[in-house]
Backbone as numpy.savetxt, mean C-alpha at the origin, in Angstrom:
# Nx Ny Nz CAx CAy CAz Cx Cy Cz
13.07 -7.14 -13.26 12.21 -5.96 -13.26 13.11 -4.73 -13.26
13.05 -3.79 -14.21 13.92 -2.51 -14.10 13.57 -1.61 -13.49
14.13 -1.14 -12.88 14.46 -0.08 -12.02 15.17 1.28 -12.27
14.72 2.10 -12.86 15.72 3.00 -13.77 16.01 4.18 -12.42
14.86 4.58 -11.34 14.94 5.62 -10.42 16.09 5.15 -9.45
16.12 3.64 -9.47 17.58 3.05 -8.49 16.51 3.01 -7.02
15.50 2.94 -7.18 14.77 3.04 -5.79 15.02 1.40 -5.10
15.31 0.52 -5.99 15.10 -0.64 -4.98 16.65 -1.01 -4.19
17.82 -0.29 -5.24 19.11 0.11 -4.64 18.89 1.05 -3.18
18.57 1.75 -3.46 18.40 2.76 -2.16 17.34 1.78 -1.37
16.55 2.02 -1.26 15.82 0.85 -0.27 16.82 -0.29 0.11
17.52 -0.68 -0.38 18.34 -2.04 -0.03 17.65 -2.99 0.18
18.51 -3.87 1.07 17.57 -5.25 1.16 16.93 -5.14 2.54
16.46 -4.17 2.88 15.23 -3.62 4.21 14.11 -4.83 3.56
13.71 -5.70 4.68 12.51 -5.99 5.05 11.67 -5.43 5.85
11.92 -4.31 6.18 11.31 -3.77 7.50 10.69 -2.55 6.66
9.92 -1.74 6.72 9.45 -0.47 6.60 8.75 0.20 7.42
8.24 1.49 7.69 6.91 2.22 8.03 6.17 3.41 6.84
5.54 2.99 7.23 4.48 4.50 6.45 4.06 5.19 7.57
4.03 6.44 7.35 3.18 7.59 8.48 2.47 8.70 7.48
1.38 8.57 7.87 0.71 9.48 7.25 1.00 10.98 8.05
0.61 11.96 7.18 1.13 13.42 7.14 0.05 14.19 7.35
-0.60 14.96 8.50 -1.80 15.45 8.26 -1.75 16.83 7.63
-2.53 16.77 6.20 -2.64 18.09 5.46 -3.86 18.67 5.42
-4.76 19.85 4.80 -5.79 20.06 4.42 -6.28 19.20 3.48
-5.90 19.54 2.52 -5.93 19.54 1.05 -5.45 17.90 0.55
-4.70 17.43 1.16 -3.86 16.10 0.50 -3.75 14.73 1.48
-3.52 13.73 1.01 -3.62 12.78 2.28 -1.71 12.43 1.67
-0.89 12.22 2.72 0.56 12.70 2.52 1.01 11.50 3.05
2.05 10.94 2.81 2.37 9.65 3.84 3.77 9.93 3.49
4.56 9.60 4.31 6.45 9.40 4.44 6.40 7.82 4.39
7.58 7.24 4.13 8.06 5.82 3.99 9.47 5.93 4.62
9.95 5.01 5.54 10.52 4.92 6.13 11.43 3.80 6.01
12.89 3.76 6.15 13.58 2.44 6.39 14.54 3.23 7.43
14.08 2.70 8.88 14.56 3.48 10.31 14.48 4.99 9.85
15.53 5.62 10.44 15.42 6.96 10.64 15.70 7.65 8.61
16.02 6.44 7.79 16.00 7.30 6.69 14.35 7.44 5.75
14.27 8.77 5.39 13.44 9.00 4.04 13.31 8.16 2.82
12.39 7.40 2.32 13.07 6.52 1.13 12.03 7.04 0.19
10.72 7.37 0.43 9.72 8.11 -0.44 8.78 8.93 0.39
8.22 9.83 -0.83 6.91 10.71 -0.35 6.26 10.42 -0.82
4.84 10.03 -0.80 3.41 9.84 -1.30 2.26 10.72 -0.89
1.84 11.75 -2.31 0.81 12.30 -1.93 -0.73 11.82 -2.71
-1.80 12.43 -2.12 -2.98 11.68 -2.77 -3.99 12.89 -2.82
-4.09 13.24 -3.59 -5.60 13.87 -3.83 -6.59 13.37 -3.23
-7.50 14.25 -2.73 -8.95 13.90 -1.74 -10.22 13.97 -2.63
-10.95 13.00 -2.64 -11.94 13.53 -3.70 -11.50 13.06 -5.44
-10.73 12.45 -5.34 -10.26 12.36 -7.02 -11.47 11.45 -7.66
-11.75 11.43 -9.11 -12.65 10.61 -10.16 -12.05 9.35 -9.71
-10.57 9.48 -10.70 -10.10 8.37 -10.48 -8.48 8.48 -9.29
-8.97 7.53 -8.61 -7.52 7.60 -7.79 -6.16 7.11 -8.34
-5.24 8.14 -7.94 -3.68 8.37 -8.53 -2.96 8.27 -7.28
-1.80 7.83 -7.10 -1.11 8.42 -5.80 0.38 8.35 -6.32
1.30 8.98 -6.38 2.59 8.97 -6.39 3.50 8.99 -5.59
4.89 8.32 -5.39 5.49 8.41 -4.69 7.09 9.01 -5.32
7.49 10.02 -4.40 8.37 10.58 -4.84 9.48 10.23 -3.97
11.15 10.62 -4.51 12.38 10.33 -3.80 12.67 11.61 -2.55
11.69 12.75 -2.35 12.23 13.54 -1.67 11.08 14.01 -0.94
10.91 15.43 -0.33 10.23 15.85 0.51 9.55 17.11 -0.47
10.49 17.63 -1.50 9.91 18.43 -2.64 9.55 17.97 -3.47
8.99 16.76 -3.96 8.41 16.04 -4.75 8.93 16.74 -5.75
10.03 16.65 -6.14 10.64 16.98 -7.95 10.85 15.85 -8.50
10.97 14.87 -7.75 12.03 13.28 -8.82 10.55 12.30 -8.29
10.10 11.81 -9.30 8.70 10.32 -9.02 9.64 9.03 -9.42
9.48 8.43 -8.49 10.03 7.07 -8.16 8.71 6.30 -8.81
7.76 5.94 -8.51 6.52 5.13 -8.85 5.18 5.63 -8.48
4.41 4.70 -8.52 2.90 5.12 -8.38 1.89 4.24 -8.78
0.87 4.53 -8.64 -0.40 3.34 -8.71 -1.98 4.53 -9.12
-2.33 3.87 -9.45 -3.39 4.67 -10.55 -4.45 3.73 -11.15
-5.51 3.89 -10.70 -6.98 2.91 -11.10 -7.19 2.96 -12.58
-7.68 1.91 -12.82 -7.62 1.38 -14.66 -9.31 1.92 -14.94
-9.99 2.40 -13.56 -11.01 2.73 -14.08 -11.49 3.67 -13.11
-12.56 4.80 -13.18 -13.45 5.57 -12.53 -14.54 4.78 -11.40
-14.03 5.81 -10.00 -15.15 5.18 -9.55 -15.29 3.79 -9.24
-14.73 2.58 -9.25 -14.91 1.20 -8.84 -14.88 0.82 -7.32
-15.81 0.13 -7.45 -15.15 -0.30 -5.97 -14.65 -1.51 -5.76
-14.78 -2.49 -7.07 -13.34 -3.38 -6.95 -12.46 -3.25 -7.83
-12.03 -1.86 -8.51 -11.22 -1.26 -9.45 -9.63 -2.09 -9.20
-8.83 -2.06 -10.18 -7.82 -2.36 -10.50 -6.52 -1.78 -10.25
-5.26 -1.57 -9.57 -4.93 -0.20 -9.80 -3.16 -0.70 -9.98
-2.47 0.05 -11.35 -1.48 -0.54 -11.55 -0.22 0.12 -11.05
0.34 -0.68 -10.73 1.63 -0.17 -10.01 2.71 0.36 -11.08
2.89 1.45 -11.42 4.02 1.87 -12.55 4.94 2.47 -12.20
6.41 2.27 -12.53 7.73 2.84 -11.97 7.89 4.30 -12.96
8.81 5.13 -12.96 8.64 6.70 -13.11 8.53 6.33 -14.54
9.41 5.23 -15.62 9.13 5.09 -16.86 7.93 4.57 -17.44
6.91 4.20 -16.89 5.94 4.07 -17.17 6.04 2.37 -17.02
6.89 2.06 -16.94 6.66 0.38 -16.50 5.82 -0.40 -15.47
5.21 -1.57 -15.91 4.71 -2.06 -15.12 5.66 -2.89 -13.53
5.18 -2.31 -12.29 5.88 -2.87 -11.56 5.10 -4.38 -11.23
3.82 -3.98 -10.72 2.49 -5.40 -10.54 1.02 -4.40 -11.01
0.15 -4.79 -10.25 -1.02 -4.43 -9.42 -1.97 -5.05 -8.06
-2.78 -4.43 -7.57 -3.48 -4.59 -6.79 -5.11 -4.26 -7.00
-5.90 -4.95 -6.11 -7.52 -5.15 -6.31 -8.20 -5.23 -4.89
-9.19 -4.82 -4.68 -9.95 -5.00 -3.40 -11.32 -5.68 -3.87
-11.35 -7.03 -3.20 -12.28 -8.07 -3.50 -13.45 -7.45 -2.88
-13.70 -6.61 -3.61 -15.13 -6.25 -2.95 -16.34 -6.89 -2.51
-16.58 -8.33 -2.73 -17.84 -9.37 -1.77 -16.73 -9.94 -1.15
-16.29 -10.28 -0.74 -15.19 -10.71 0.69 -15.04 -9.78 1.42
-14.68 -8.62 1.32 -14.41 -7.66 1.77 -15.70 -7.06 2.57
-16.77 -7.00 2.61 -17.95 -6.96 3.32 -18.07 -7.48 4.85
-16.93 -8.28 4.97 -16.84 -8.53 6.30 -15.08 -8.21 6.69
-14.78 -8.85 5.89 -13.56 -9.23 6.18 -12.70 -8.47 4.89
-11.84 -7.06 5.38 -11.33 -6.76 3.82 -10.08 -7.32 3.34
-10.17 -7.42 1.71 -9.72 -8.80 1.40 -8.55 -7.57 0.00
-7.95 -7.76 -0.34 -6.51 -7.24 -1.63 -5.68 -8.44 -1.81
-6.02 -8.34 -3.38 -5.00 -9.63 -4.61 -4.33 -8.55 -5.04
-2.56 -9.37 -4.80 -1.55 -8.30 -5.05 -0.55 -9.18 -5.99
-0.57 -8.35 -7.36 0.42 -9.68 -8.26 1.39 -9.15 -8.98
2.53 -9.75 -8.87 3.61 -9.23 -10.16 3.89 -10.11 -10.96
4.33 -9.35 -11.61 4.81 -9.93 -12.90 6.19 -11.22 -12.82
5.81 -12.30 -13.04 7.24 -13.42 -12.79 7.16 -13.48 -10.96
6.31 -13.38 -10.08 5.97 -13.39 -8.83 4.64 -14.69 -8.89
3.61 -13.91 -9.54 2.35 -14.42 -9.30 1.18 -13.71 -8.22
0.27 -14.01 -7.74 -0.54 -13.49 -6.88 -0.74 -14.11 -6.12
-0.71 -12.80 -4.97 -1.11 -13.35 -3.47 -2.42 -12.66 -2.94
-2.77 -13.13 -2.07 -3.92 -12.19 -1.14 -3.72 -12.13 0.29
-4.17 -10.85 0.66 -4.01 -10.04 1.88 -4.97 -9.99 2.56
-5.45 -10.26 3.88 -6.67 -10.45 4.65 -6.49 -10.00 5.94
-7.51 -9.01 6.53 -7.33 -8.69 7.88 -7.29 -9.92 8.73
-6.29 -9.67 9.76 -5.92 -10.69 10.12 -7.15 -11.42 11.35
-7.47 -10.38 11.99 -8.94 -10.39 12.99 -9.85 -10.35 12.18
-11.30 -11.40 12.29 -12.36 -11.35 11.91 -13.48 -10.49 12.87
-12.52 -10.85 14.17 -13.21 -9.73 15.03 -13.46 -8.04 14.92
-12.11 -7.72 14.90 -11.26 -6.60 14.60 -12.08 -5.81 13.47
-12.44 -6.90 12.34 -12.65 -6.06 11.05 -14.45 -5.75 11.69
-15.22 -6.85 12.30 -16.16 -6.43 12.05 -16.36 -4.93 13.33
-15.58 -5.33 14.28 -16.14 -3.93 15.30 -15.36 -2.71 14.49
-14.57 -2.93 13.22 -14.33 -1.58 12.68 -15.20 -1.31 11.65
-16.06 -1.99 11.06 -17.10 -1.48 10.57 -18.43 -1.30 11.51
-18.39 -1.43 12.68 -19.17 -0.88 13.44 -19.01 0.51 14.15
-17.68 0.85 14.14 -17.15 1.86 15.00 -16.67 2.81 13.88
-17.00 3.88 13.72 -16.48 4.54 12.58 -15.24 5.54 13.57
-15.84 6.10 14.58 -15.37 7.18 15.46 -13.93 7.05 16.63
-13.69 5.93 16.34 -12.93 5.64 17.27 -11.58 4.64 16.37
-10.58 4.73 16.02 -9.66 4.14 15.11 -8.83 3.07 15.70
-9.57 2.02 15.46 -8.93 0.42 15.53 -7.69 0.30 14.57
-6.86 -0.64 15.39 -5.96 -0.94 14.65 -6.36 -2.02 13.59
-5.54 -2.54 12.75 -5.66 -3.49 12.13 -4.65 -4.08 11.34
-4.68 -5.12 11.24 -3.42 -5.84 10.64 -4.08 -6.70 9.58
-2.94 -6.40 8.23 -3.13 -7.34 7.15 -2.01 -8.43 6.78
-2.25 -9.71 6.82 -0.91 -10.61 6.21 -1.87 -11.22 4.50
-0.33 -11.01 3.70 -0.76 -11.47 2.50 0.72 -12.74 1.95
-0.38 -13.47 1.48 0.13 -14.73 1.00 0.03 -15.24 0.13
1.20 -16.23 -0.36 0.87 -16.32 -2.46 -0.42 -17.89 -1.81
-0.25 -18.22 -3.34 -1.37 -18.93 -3.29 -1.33 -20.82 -2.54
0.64 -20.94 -2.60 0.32 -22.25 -1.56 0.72 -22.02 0.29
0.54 -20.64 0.46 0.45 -20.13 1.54 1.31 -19.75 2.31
2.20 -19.64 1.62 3.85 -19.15 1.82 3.74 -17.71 1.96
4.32 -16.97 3.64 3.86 -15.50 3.61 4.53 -14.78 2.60
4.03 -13.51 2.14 4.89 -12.52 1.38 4.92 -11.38 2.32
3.63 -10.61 3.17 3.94 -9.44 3.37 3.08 -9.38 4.37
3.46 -8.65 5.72 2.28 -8.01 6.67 2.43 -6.69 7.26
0.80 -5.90 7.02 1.28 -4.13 7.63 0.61 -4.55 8.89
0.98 -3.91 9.41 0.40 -3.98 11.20 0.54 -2.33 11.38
-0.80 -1.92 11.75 -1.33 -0.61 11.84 -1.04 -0.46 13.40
-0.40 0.51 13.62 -0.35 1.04 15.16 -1.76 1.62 16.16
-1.74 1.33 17.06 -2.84 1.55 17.64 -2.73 3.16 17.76
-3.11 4.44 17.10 -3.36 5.44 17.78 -3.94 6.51 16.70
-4.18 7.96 16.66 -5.05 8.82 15.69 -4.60 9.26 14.75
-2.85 9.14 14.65 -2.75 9.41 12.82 -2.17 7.74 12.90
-2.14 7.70 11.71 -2.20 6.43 10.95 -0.80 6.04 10.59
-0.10 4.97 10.79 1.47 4.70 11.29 1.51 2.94 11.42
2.11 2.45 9.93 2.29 1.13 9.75 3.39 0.54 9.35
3.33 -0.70 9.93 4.64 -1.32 10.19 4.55 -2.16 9.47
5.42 -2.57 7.94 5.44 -3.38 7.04 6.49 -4.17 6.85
6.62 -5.65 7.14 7.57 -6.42 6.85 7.40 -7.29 5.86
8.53 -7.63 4.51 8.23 -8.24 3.30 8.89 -9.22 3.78
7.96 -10.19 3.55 8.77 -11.93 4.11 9.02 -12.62 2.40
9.02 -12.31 1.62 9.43 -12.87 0.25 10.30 -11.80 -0.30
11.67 -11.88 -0.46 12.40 -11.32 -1.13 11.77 -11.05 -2.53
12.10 -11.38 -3.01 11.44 -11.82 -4.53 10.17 -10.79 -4.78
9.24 -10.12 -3.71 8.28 -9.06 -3.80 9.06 -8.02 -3.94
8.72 -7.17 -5.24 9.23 -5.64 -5.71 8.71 -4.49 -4.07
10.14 -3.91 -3.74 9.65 -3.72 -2.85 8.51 -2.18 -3.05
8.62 -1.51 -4.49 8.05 -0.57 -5.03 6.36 -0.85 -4.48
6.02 -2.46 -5.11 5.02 -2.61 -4.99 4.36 -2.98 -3.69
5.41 -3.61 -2.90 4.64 -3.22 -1.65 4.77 -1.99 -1.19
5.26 -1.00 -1.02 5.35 0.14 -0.95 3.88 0.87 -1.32
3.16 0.55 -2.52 2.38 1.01 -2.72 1.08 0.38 -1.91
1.09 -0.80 -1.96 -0.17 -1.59 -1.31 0.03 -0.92 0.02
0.92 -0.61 0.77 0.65 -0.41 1.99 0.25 0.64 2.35
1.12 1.97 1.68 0.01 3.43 1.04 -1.74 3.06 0.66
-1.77 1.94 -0.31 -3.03 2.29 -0.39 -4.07 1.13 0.40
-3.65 0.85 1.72 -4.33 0.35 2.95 -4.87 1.29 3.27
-4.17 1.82 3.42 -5.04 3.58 4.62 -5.67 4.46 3.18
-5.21 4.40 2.08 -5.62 5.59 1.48 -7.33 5.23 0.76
-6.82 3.97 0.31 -8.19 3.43 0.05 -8.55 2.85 0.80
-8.43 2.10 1.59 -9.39 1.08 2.24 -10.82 1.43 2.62
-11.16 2.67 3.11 -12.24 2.93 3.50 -13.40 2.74 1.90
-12.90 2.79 1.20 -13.61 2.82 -0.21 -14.44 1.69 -0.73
């Protein structure tokens, strides 16, 4: 898979990450983390037709590393492809929208990888968070290819901005693309 921004060089071989979301007016903002260094910025439009989110190498968003962008308007089990700054395909991701009714459910696949799926890990958890709008449960997702071998789990911190802890248990996962799935836990999920 090419890499022309050098982002998976800079990332190194980190299994570990965080995302923290950024509270703005106007934008939903998240930092990416490997320990105390910067590795991307991701901002998101509020309200968009179709959802876009990019992630950039800095804090001035001049240089785009990657991004993810719905194949269609409006879906709610829309498609959304993961593309590196040249327009390459990195994977994509999907939210199984009738699974997801209880339990929310994301098929995450690359290319020469294959697909896995991601499932809140509490059945409990998910349903008192669709009962509780007002009060912000944590939640944790593990995703796994298909003979059940882990690839990836975010584990959401318990508290009021939004702050997740992502470890890639399959080398072999672009870490671009998890990068993005885990941005778009919090950014979409409510959707």
């Amino acid at each position: 898979m090419t890499d022309p921004s050098g982002f998976q060089a800079r990332f190194g071989s980190n299994d570990h990450f965080e995302v923290r979301q950024q509270l703005r007016l106007t934008v939903n903002r998240y930092e990416i983390r490997t320990g105390d260094e910067l590795v991307a910025v991701a901002q998101q439009k509020r309200m968009a037709f179709r959802e876009q989110v990019t992630l950039y190498a800095d804090e001035a968003m001049q240089t785009p590393l990657f991004g993810f962008k719905a194949r269609s308007v409006v879906d709610l089990g829309a498609t959304y492809d993961v593309t590196a700054a040249d327009g390459s395909v990195v994977g994509s991701f999907r939210k199984d929208f009738r699974r997801s009714l209880l339990r929310s459910t994301w098929h995450l696949s690359q290319p020469g990888v294959g697909e896995c799926v991601g499932r809140e890990r509490s059945q409990l958890i998910a349903v008192l968070r669709r009962m509780q709008d007002n009060f912000p449960l944590p939640y944790h997702f593990d995703f796994a290819a298909e003979d059940g071998r882990p690839v990836m789990s975010v584990v959401r911190r318990f508290g009021f901005r939004d702050h997740y802890d992502v470890t890639v248990r399959d080398p072999a996962l672009d870490r671009r693309l998890a990068c993005a799935m885990a941005v778009a836990l919090d950014a979409l999920q409510d959707r």
